[in-house]
C-alpha positions as a Markdown table, in Angstrom:
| # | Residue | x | y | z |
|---|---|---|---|---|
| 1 | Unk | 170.5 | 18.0 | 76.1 |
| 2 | Unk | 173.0 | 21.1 | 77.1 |
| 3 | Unk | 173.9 | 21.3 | 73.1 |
| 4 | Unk | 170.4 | 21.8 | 72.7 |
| 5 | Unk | 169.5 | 24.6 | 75.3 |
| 6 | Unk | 172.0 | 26.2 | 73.7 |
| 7 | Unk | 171.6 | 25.9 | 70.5 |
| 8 | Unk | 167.4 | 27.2 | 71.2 |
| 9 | Unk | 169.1 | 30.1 | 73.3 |
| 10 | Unk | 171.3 | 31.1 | 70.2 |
| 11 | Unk | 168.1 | 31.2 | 67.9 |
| 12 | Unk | 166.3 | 33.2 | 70.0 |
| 13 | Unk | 168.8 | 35.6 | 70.3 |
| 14 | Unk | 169.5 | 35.9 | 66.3 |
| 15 | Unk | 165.4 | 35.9 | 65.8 |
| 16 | Unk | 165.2 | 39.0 | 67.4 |
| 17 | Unk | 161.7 | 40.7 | 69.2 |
| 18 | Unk | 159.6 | 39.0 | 66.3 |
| 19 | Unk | 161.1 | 35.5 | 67.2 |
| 20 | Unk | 160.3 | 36.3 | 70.8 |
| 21 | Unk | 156.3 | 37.3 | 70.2 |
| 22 | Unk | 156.2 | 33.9 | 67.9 |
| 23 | Unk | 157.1 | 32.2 | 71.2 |
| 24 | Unk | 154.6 | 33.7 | 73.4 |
| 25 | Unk | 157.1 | 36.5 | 74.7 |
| 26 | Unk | 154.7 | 39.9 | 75.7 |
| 27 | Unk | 155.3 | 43.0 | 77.2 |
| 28 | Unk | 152.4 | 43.6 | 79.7 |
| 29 | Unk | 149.5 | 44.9 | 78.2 |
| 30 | Unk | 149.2 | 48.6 | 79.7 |
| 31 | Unk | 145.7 | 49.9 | 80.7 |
| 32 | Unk | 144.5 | 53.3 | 78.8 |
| 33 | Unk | 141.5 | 54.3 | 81.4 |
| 34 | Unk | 140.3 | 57.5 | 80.1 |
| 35 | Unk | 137.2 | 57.7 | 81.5 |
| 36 | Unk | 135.5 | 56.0 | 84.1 |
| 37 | Unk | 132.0 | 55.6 | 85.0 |
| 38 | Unk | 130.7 | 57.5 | 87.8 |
| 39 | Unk | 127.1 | 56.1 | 87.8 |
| 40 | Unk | 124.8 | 55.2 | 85.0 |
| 41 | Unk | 121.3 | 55.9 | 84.7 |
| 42 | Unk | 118.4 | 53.6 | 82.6 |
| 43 | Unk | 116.5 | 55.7 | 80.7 |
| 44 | Unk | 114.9 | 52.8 | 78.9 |
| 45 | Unk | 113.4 | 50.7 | 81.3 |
| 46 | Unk | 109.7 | 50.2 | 79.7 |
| 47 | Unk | 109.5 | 48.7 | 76.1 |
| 48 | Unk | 106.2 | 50.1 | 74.6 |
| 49 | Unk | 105.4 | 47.9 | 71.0 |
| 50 | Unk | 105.9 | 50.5 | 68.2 |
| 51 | Unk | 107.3 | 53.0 | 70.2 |
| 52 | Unk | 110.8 | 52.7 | 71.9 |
| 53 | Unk | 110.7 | 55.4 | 74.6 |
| 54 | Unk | 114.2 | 56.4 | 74.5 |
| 55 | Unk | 116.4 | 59.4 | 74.6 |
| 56 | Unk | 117.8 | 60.3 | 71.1 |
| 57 | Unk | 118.1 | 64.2 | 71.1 |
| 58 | Unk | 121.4 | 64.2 | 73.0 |
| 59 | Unk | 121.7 | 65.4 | 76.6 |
| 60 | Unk | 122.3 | 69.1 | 78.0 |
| 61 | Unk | 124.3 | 70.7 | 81.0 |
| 62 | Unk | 124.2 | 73.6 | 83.2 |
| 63 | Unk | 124.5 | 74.1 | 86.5 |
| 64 | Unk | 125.8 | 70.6 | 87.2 |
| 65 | Unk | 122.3 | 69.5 | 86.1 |
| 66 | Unk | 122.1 | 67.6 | 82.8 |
| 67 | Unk | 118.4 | 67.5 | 80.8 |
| 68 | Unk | 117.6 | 64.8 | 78.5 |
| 69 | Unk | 113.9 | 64.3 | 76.9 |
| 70 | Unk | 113.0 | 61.3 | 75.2 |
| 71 | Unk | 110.5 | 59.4 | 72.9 |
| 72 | Unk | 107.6 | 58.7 | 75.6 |
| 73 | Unk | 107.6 | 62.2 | 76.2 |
| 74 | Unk | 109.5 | 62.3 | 79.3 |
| 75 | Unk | 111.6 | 64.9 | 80.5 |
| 76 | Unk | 113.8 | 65.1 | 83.1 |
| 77 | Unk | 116.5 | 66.6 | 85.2 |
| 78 | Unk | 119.4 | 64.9 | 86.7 |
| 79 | Unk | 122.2 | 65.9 | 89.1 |
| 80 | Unk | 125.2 | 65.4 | 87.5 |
| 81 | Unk | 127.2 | 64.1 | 90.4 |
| 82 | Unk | 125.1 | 60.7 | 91.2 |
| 83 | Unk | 122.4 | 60.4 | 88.6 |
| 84 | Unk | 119.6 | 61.2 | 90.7 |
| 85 | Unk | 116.9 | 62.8 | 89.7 |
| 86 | Unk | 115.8 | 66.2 | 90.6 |
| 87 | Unk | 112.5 | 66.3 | 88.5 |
| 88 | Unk | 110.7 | 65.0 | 85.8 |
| 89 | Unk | 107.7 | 65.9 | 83.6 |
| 90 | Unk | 105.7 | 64.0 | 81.2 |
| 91 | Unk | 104.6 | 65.9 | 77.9 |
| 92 | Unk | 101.8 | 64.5 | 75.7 |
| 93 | Unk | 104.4 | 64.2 | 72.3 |
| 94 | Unk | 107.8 | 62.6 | 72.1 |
| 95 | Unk | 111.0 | 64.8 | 72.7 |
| 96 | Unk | 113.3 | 64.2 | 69.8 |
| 97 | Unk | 115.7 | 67.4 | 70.1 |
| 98 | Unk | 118.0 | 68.9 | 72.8 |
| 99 | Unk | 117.2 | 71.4 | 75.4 |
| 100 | Unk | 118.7 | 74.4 | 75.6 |
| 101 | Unk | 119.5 | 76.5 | 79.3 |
| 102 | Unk | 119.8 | 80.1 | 79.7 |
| 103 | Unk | 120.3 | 81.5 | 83.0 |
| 104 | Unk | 118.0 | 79.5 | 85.5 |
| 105 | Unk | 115.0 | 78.2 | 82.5 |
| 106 | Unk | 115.4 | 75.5 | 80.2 |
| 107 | Unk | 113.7 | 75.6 | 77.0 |
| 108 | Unk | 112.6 | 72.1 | 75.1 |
| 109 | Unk | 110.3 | 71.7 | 72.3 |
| 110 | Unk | 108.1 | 68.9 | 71.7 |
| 111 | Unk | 107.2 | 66.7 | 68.0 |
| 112 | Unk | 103.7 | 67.8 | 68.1 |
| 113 | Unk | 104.7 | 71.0 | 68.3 |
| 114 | Unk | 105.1 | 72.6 | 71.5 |
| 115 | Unk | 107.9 | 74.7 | 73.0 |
| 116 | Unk | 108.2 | 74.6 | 76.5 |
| 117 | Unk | 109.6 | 76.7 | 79.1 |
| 118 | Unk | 110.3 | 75.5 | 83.2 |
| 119 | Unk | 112.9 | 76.5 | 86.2 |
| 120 | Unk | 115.8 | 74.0 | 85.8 |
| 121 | Unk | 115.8 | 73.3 | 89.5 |
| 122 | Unk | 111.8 | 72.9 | 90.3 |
| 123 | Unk | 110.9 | 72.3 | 86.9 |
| 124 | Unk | 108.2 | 74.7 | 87.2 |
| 125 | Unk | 106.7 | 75.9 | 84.3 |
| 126 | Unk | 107.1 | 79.3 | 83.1 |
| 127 | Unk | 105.1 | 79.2 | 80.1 |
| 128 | Unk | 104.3 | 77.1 | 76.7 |
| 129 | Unk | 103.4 | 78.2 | 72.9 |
| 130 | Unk | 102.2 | 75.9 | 70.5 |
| 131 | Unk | 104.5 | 76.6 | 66.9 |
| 132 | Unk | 102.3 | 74.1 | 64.6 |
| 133 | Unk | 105.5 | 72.0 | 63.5 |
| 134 | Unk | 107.6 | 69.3 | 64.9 |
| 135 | Unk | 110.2 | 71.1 | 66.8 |
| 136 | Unk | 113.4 | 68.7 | 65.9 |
| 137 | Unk | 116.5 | 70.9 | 66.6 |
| 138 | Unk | 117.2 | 72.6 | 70.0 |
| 139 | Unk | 116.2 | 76.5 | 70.8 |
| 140 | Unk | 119.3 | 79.0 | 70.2 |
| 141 | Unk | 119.0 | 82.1 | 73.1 |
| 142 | Unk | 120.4 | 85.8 | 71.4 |
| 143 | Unk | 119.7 | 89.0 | 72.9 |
| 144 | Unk | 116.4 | 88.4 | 75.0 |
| 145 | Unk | 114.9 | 86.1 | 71.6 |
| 146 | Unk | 114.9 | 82.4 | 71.3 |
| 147 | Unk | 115.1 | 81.1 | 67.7 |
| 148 | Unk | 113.9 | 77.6 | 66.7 |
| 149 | Unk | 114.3 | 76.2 | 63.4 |
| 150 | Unk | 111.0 | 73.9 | 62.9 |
| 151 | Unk | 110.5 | 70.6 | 60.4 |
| 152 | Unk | 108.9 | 72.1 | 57.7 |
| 153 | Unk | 111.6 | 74.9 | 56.8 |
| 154 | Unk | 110.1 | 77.2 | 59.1 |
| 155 | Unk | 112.6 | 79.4 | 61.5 |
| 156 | Unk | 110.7 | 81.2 | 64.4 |
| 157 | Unk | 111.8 | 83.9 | 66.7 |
| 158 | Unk | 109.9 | 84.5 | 70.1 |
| 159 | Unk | 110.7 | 86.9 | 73.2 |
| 160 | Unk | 112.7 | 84.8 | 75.5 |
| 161 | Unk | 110.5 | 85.8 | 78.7 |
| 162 | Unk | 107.3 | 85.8 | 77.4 |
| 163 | Unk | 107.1 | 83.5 | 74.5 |
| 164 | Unk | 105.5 | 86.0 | 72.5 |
| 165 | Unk | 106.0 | 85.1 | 69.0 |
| 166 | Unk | 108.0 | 88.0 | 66.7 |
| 167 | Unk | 108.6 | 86.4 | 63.5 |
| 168 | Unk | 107.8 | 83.5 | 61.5 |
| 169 | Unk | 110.0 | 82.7 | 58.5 |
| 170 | Unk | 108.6 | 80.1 | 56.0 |
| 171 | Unk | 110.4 | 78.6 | 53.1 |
| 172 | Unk | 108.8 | 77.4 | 50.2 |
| 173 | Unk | 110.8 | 74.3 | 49.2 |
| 174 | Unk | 110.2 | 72.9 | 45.9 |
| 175 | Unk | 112.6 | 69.6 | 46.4 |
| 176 | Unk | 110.4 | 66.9 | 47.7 |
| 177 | Unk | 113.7 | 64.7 | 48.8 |
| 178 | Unk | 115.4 | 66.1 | 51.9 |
| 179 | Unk | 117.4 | 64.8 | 54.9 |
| 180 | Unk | 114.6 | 66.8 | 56.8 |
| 181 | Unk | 117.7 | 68.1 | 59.1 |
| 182 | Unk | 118.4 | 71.7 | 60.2 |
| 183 | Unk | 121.4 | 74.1 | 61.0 |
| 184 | Unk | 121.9 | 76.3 | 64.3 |
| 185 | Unk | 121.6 | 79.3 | 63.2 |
| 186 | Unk | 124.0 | 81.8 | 63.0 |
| 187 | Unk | 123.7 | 85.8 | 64.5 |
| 188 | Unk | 126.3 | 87.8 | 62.6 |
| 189 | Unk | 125.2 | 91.4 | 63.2 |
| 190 | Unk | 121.2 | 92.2 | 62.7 |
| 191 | Unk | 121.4 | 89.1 | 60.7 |
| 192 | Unk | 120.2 | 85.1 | 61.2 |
| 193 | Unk | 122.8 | 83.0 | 59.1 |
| 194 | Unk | 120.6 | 79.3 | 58.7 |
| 195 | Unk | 120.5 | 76.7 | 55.5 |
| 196 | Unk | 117.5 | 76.1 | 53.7 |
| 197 | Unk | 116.4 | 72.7 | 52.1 |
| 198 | Unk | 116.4 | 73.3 | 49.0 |
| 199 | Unk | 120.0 | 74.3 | 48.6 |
| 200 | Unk | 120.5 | 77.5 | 49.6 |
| 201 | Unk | 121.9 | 79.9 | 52.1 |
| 202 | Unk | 120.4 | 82.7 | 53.2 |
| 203 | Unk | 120.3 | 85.7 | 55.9 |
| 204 | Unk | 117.1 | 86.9 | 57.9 |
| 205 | Unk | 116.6 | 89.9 | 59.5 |
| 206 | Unk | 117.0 | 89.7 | 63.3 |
| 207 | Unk | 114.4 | 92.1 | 64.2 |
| 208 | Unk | 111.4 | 90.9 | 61.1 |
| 209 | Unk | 112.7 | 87.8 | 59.9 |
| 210 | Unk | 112.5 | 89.3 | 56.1 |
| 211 | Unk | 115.0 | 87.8 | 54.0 |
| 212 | Unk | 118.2 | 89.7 | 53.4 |
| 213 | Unk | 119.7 | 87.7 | 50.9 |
| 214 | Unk | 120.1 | 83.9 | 49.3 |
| 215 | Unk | 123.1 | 81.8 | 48.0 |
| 216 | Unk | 122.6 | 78.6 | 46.2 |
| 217 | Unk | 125.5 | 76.2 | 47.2 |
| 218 | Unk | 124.5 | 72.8 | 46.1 |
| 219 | Unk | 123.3 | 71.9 | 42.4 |
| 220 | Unk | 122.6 | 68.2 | 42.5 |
| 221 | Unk | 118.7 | 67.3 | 42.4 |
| 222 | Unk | 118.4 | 65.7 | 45.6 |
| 223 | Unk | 119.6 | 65.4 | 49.3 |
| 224 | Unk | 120.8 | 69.2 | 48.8 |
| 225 | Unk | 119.8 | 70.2 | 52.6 |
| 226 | Unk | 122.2 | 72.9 | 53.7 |
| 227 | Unk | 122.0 | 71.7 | 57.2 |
| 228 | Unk | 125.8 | 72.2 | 57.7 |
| 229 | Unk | 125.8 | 74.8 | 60.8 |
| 230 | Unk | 127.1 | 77.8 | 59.6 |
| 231 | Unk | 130.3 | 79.5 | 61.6 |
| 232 | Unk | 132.0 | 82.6 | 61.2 |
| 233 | Unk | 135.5 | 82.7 | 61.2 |
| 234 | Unk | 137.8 | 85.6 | 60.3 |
| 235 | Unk | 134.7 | 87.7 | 58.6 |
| 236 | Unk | 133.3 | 84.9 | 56.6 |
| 237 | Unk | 130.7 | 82.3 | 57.0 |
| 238 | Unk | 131.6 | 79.1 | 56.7 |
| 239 | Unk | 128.4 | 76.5 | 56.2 |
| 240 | Unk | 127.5 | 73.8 | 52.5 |
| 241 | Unk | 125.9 | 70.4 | 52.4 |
| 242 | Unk | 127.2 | 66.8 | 52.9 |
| 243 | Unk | 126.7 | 66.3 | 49.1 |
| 244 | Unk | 128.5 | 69.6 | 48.3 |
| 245 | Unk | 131.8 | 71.4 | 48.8 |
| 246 | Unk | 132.3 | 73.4 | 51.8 |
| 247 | Unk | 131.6 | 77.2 | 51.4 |
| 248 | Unk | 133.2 | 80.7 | 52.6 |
| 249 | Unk | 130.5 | 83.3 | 52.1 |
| 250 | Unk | 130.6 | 87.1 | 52.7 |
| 251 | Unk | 128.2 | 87.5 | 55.5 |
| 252 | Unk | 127.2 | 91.1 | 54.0 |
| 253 | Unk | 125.5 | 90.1 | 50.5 |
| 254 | Unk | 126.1 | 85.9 | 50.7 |
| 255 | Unk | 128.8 | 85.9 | 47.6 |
| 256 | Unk | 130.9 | 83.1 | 47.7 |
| 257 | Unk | 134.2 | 83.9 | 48.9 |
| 258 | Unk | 135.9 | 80.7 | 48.5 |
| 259 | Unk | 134.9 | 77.0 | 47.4 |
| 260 | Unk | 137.2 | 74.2 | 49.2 |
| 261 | Unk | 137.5 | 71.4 | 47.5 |
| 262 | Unk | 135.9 | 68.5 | 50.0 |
| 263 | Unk | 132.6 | 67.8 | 51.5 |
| 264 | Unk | 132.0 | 67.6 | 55.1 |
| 265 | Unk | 129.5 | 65.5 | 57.1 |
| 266 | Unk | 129.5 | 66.4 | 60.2 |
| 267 | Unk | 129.5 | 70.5 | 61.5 |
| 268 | Unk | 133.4 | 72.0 | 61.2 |
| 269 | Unk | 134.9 | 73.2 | 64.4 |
| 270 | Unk | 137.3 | 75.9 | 65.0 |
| 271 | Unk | 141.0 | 75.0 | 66.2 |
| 272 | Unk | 143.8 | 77.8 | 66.1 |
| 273 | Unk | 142.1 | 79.2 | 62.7 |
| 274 | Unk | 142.0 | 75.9 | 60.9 |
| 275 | Unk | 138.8 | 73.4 | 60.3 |
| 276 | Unk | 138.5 | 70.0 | 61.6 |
| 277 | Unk | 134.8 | 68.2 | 60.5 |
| 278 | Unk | 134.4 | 64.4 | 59.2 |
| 279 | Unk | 133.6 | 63.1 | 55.8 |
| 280 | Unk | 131.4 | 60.5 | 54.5 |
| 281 | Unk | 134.2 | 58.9 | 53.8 |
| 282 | Unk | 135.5 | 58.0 | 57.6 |
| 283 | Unk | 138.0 | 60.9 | 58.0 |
| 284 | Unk | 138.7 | 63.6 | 59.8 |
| 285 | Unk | 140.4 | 66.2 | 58.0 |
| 286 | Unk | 142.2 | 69.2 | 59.8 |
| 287 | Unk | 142.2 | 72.3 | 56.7 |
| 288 | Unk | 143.1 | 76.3 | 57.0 |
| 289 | Unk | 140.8 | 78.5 | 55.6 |
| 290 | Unk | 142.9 | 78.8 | 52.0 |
| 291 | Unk | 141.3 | 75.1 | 51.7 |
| 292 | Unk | 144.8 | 73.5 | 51.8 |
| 293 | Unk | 144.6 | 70.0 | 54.2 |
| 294 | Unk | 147.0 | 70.5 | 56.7 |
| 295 | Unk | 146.3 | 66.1 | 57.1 |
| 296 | Unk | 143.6 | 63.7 | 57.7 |
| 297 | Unk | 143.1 | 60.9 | 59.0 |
| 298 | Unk | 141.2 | 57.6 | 58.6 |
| 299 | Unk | 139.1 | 56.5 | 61.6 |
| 300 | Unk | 136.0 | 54.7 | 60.5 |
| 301 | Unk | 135.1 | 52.8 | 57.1 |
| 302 | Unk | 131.2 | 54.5 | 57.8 |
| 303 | Unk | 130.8 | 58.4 | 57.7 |
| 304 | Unk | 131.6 | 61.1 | 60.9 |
| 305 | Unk | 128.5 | 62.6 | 61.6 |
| 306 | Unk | 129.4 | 64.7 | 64.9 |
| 307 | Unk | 132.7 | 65.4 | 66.5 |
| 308 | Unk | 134.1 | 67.6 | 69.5 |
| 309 | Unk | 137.2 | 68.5 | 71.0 |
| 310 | Unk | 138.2 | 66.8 | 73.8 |
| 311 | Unk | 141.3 | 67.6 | 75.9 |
């Protein structure tokens, strides 16, 4: 029996760390809490048949408050320190989009159409404006305006404290297969940097909304939304389509600066001068703005549609 303890102890000496895991051998398994839950909130409580009333536009924050609309039409505020609510409102079309807070209002736009305006902490309305399309993406504040880009290629600018409308920008778009997405747009100067549907680029006057100029960045015959949102980044404008290269255009007259030589899926964002957006493909790819890939790395076999910077 003693020839045979020793013999096993000599074996599991010569078999190394491998021969130790065969036998069951583990290092404790060491916790990685990164987050932990503070509270959590059921916002979808009530199943209606044919319409799930949940919250899909994403969730916004100011003021410790966080907004969130959602498909019944409900929209409510929340304090961000126990979940509770502070007030909620009921509008008469689903809320697909996020809100967006300047100061003490929050603006929040409806799929029938309607923009509207309350006090983040009494939820008071201020006022409301009918734009006759689905409003899908979330309000952008610049100067005193709020711009929404509409379903149905329409981008219109109102005065941010009365809701009087200024402009109305309407694309004709030929190309009857779209993601039906839309860009942030983009203020560089008295210009309004968005992507268009049918391909292209283009630049809209601040104060009419006339068209400045047009680039087309995407040849293929369908899916050629250019609802990558544009960023500027040392004087050029970086924006293309998920089924086209990336773009550097000159914000002045919209020529293409530079073509890089991948395709992004989800929006780029800026780290120490270099680009970091997913692909279709599952990666993340960190690039400079000459287009060469500094690395990349694989982190899902399914596409990247949205990341952020964390930490």
């Amino acid at each position: 029996m003693r020839v045979k303890l020793i013999l096993l102890g000599v074996l599991l000496t010569l078999g190394g760390c491998s021969t130790l895991k065969d036998w069951g051998a583990h290092a404790p398994a060491k916790e990685r809490d990164f987050f932990q839950v503070r509270w959590a909130k059921d916002l979808d409580t009530l199943y209606v048949t044919g319409n799930l009333p949940m919250t899909v536009g994403g969730v916004s924050s100011a003021q410790d408050i966080l907004f969130a609309g959602a498909l019944d039409g409900t929209f409510r505020a929340v304090d961000v320190e126990n979940g509770r609510n502070l007030w909620i409102q009921t509008e008469k079309s689903p809320i697909a989009a996020p809100a967006m807070v300047n100061e003490n209002t929050v603006y929040y736009g409806t799929q029938g159409g309607r923009l509207i305006v309350r006090h983040i902490l009494t939820g008071e309305e201020k006022y409301a404006v009918d734009l006759g399309a689905p409003i899908e993406s979330a309000p952008v504040f610049h100067e005193g305006r709020v711009l929404i880009y509409l379903r149905g290629h329409q981008v219109v600018c109102l005065d941010a404290l009365t809701g009087k409308i200024i402009w109305n920008y309407r694309r004709a778009v030929p190309v009857t297969v779209t993601l039906q997405r839309t860009t942030r747009p983009l203020f560089v100067g008295d210009k309004v940097i968005v992507g268009f549907a049918d391909g292209y680029a283009g630049a809209l006057s601040l104060q009419e909304g006339t068209l400045q100029w047009e680039q087309k960045l995407v040849d293929s015959q369908k899916f050629v939304d250019v609802d990558l949102s544009p960023l500027l980044l040392e004087g050029l404008i970086i924006t293309g389509s998920p089924n086209g290269e990336l773009k550097a255009l000159d914000p002045v007259d919209g020529s293409i600066r530079r073509n890089f030589p991948v395709s992004a899926l989800s929006n780029p964002i800026v780290r120490s001068g270099n680009l970091i957006f997913g692909t279709d493909d599952g990666e993340i790819i960190f690039m400079d703005l000459t287009g060469n890939i500094l690395k990349k790395h694989k982190v899902s076999r399914r596409g990247i549609n949205q990341i952020m910077w964390w930490k």
